[in-house]
VEXVEXVO-954498 format. One record per residue: x, z, y of N, C-alpha, C, O, CB in turn; residue in three letters. Coordinates in steps of 0.05 Angstrom, whole numbers, plus 5000, padded with zeros to 4 digits. Each point is the difference from the previous one (the first is absolute). Glycine has a CB too. Example, Ala and Ser with C-alpha at 12.3 -4.5 7.8 and 13.67 -1.06 7.14 Angstrom:
526451564886498250005024501850005024502150135000494150124977ALA;503149615044501650015024498550145022501050045022501449534965SER;
END
This chain:
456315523324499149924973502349894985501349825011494050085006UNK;505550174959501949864992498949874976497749984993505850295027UNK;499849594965499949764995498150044972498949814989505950005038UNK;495150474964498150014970497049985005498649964980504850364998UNK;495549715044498149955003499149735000497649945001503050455014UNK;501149444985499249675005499549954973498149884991504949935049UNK;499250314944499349954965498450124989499549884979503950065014UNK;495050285011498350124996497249835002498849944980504450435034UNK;495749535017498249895007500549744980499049984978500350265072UNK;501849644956500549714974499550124975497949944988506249775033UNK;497450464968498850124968497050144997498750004979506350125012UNK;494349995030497350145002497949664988498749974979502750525077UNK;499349324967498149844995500249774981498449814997500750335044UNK;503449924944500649774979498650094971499349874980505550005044UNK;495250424984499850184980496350064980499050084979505750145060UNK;494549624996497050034992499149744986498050004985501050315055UNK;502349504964499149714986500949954979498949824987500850005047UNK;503050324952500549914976502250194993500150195016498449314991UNK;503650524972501050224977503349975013501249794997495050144948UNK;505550375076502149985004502350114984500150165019497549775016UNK;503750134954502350034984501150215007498850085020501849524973UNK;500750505003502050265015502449865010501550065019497350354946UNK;501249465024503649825010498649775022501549945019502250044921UNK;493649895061499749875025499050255023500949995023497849514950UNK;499250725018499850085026502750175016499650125021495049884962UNK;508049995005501650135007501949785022501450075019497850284932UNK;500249315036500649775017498550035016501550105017499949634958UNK;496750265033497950095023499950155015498949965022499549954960UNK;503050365010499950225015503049905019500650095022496550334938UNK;503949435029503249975014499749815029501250055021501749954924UNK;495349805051498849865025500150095023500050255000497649624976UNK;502550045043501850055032497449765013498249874991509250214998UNK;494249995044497749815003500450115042501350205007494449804925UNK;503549885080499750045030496950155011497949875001505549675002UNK;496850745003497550054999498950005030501050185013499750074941UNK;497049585063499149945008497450165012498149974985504949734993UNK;496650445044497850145020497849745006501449795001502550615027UNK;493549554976499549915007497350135016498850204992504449524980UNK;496150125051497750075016497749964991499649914978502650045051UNK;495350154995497549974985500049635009500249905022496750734982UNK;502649224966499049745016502849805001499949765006496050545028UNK;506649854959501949824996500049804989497950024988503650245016UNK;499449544990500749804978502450074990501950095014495749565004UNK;502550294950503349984991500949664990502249905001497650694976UNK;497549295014500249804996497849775015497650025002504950244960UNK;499649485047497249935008499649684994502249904995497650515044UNK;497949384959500649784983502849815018500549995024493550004954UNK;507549884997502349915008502050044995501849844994496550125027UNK;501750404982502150134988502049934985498449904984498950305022UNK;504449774985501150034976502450204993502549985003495749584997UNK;500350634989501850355003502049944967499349914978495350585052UNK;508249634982501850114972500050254987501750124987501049645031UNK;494250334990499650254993497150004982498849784998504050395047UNK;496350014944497650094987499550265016501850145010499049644942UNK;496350285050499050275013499150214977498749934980499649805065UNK;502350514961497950154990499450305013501350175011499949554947UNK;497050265037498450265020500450174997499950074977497349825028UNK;503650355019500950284980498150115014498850164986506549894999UNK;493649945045497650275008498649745019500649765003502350915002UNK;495249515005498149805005497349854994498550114984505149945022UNK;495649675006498549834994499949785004500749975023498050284977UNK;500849504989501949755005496849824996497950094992508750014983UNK;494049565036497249875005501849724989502350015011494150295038UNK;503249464934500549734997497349855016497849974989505450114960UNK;497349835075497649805007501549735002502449975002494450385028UNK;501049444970500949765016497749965020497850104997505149654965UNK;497950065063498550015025499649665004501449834989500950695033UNK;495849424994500449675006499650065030499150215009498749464946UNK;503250085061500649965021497450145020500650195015502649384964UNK;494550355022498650185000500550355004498150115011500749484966UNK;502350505019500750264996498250194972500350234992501149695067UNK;497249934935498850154977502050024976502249904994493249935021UNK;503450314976501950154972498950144975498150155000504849955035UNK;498649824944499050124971501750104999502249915007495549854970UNK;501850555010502250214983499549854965498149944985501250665054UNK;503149424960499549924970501250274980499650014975501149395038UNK;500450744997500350264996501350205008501749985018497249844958UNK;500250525004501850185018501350184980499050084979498149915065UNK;505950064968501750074983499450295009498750085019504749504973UNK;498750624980500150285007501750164990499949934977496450025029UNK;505150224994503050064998500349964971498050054985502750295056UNK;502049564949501449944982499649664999501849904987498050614989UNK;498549315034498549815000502849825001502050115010492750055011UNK;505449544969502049825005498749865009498649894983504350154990UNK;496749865056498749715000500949745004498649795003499050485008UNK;505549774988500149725000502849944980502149895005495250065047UNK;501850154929501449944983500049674988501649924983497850615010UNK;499049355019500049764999501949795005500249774992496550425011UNK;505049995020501249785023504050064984502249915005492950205061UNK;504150034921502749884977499349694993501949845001499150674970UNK;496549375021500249814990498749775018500749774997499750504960UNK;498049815058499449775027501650065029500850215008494049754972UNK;505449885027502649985024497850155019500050255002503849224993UNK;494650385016498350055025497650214994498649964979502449555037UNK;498750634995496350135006499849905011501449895017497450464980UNK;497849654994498149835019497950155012498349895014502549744959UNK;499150735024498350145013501450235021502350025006494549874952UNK;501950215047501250265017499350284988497750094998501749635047UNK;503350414947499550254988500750205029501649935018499949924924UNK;497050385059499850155020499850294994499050064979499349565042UNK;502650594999498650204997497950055010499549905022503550204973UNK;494950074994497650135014499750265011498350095015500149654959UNK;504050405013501150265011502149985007501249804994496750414987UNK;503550045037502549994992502850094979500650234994496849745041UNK;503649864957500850034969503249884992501549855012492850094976UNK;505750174991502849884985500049834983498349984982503150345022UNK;500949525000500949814976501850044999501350105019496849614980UNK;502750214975503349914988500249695000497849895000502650534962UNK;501549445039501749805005501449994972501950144996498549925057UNK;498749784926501549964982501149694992498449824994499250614997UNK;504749545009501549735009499049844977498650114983505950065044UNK;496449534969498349974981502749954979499649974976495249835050UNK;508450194985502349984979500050194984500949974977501649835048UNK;495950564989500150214984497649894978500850084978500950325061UNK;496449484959497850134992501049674977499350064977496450355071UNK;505149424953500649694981502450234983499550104978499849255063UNK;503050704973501950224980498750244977500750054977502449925068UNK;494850144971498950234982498249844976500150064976499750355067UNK;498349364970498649824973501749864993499249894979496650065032UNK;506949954995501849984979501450214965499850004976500549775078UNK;500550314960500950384989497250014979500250054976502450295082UNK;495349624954497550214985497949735002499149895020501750755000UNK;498949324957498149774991496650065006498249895012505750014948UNK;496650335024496850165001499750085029497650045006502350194943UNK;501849805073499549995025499149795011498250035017504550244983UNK;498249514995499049715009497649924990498749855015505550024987UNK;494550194975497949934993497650305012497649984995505149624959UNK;498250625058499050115009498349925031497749995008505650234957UNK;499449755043499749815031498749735003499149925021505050274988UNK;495949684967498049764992497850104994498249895014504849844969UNK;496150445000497250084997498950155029497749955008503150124936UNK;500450065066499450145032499249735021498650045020505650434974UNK;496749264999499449835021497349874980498149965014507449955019UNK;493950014934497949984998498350225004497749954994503849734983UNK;498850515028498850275003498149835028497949874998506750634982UNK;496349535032499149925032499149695003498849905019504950465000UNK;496949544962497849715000497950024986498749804995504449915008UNK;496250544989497650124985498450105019497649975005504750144956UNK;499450035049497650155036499649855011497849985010503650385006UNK;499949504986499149675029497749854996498449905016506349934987UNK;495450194957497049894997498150114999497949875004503549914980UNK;498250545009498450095002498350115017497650084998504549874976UNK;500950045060498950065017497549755016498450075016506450284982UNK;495449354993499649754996496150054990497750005011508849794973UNK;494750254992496950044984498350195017497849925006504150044945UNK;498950275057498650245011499349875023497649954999504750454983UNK;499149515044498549945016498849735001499949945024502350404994UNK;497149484968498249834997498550064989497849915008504149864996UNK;497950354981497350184976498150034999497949924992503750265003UNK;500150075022499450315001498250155027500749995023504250004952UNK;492650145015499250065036501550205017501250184988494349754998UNK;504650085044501150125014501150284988502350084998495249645033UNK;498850464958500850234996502650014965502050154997492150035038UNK;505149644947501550004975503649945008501950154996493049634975UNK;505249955041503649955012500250315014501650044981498949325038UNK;499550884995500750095017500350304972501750174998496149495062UNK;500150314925500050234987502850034981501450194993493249795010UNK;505849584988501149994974503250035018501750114986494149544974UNK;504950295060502350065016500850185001502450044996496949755023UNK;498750474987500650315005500950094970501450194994494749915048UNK;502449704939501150124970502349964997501750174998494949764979UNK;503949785022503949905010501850215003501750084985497149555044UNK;500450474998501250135017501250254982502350064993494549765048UNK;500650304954500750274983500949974973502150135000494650075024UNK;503049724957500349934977503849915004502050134992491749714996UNK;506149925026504249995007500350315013501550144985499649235038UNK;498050764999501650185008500650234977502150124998496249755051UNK;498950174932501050214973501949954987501350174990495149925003UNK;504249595003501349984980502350085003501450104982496249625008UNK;503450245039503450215006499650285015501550095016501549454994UNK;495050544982499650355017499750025024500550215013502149974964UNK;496449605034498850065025497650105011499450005024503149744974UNK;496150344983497850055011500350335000501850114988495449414998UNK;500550635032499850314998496749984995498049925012506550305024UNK;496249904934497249964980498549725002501149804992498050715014UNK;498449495005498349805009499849865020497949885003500650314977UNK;504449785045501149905015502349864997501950014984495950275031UNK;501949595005502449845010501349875022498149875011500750124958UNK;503349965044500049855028498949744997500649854981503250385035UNK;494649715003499449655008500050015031498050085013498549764943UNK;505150095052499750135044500249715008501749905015501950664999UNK;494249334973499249695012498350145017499350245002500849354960UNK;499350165051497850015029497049844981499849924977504949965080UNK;493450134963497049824998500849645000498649854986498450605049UNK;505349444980500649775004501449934977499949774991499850275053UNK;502050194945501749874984497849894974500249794988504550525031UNK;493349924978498749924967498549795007498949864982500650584992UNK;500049515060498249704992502149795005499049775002495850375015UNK;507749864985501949814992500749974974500649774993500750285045UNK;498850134944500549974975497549984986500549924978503550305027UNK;493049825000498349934988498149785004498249924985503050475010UNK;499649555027498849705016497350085008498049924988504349684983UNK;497650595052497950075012500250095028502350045008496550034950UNK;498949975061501150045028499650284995499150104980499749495054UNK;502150524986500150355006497650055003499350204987504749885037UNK;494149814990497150184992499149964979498050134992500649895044UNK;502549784947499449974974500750304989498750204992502549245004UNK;501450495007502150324980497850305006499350164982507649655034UNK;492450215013499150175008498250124987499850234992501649615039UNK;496949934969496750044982501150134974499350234993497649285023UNK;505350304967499550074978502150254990500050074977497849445017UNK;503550585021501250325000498350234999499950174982503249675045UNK;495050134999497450194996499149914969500250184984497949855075UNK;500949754931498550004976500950144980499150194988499749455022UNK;503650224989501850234972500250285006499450154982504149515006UNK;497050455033499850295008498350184988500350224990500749635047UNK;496049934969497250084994500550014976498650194995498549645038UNK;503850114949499650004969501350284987500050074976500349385024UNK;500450625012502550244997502049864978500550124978496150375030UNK;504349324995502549924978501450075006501050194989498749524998UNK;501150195037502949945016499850025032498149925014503349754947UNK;500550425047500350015027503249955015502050144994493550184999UNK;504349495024501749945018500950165026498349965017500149684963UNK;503550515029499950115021502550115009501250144984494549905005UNK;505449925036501750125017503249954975501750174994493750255041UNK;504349274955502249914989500450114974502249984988499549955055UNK;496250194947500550064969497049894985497949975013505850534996UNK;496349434959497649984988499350214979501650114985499049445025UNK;497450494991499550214984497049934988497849965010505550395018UNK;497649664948499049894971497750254984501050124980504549585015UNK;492550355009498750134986498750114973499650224989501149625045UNK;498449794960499949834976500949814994498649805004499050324997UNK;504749864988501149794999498549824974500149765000504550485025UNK;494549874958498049904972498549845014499649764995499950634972UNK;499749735050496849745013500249885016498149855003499150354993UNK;505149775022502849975017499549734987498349835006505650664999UNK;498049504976501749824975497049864995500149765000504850594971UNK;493249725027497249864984499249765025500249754998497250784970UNK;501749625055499649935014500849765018498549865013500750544972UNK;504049575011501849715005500649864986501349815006500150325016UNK;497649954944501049814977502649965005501449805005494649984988UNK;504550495006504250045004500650124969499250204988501750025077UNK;501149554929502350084970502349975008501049795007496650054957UNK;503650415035503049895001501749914993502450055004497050095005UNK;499549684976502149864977501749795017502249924995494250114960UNK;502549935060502249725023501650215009502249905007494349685018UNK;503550704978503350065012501150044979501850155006497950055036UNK;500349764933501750004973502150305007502450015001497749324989UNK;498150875015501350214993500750204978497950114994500949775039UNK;503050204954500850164980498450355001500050124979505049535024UNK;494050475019499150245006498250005031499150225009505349964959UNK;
END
């Protein structure tokens, strides 16, 4: 994989939140970076950390949980190629969650002297990378609202909308599909439910003919009644397309 592909994925997803320039995405495209294999289930980051790097996803599927001693665990979300997730940790020293793979997948390694030089150089880059981290304190809450809300079958529907709706927005999907190669455990970690919970309510949505989950992809039928059905707007991922 080389090094244009790292600028690529960063411009793919800068590209969807707000207006790039010809002279910044050409700064972007120049970006370098250490690109990184990871396993199913790896960690790249984990709380404590404190990385001189930023991640971003180039293939794959990626999980942000935190866990308590206990061993239980919340996903608080899931990334998907071009995705930055921790573009944060330019400006906080420590994470405090564990970012992971769920497949096996790639990252880039982008240092954070490259990435303070390029939002030096390019202003409208920096306030890019600032709106990309309020970008994501927008999902945190809404992922917040949804599962306190929201009933089993509505959080699981309005997730699968998430899902698809980000993966269109950078061409990931094939037509009315898309990858999600989570497991039954993972959505009742991210939706705060047990697995025979999830279980039950997979068959339900099935039954509806909306949507269907299966063998690591989702596939979206209706997404109109989809969208009705979870009282899903996408206006919290503040996307441009």
């Amino acid at each position: 994989m080389n090094d244009r592909a790292i600028g690529e994925a960063l411009l793919s997803h800068l590209s969807i939140i707000g207006q790039v320039s010809n002279e910044d995405a050409d700064a972007i495209l120049g970006l370098g970076g250490e690109v990184r294999s990871l396993k199913r289930h790896e960690d790249i980051l984990k709380p404590g950390d404190a990385p001189k790097w930023s991640v971003v996803v180039l293939r794959g599927f990626l999980q942000r949980y935190g866990s308590r001693r206990d061993g239980l665990r919340q996903i608080q979300s899931f990334y998907i190629p071009t995705d930055a997730p921790s573009l944060e940790t330019l400006h906080i020293e420590k994470v405090q969650s564990t970012l992971c793979a769920v497949v096996p997948s790639d990252v880039c390694l982008v240092l954070h002297t490259d990435l303070h030089e390029l939002m030096e150089r390019r202003p409208n880059i920096r306030s890019l990378i600032w709106r990309e981290s309020l970008v994501q304190s927008a999902i945190f809450r809404e992922w917040l609202t949804r599962n306190s809300r929201l009933t089993a079958d509505a959080r699981m529907a309005h997730l699968f909308c998430e899902i698809f709706v980000r993966s269109c927005a950078v061409g990931l999907n094939d037509g009315e599909s898309c990858e999600m190669p989570v497991t039954q455990e993972m959505l009742a970690d991210a939706l705060g439910l047990t697995g025979v919970h999830v279980n039950r309510t997979l068959q339900s949505l099935r039954e509806t003919n909306m949507v269907e989950h299966k063998n690591g992809r989702l596939f979206i039928h209706d997404f109109k009644r989809l969208a009705a059905y979870a009282d899903f707007d996408p206006g919290y991922l503040h996307l441009r397309r």
